[in-house]
Residue, then its C-alpha position, 0 to 999 in steps of 0.5 A: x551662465x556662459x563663459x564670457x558672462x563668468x569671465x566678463x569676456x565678451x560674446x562670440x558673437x561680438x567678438x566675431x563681428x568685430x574681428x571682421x569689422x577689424x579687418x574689412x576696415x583695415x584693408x579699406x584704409x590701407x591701415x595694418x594691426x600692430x606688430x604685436x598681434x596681442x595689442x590687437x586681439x585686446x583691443x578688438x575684445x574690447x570693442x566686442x565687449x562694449x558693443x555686448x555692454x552698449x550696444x556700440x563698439x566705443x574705444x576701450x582704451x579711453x576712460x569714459x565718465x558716462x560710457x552711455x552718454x560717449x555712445x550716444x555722441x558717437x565721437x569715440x564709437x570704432x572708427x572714431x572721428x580721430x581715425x576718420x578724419x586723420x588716421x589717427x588710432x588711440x588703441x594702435x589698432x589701426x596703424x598707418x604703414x610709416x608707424x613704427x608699431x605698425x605691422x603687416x597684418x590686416x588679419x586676426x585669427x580667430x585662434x590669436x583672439x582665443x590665446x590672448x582671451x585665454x589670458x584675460x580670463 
């Protein structure tokens, strides 16, 4: 059994893809992560675990009655339609310069997402 199957973490390798999705997507957007690098590295963990559980990197911050059927509508799945079509982020992932949380950041370290990892477990 790996680590992120003992600890119900996601895998390295999603939590890697997201990370660069994360940030290529940001800078693309002219959106910055949240002040608070934590709320950021738990959002992208996430992502990275719904995309090792689905297949598709579907919102975590959202309660979903059927996660596979939310999927295959692909209305929430990162970036969801709210966050394309307005900006708008649900999870505070993706904050446009005028929010308040918003920080300077379009970068994660892969060290910052291990820290807040480390606490979840």
């Amino acid at each position: 059994m790996s680590t992120s199957e003992a600890t119900n973490l996601s895998s390295e390798k999603n939590l890697e893809a997201m990370k660069n999705f994360a940030e290529t997507y940001a800078k693309r957007t002219g959106t910055y992560f949240c002040v608070d690098p934590s709320v950021t590295a738990v959002v992208i963990e996430g992502l990275a675990k719904h995309k090792d559980e689905l297949g598709a990197p579907l919102c975590p911050c959202r309660h979903y009655e059927d996660k596979e059927a939310e999927v295959k509508a692909a209305y929430w799945n990162c970036p969801c339609i709210p966050m394309r079509e307005r900006k708008d982020c649900h999870c505070m992932l993706f904050l446009t310069p005028e929010n308040e949380f918003a920080g300077e950041q379009q970068d994660i370290s892969m060290d910052e997402l291990q820290t807040v990892r480390d606490s979840m477990a």
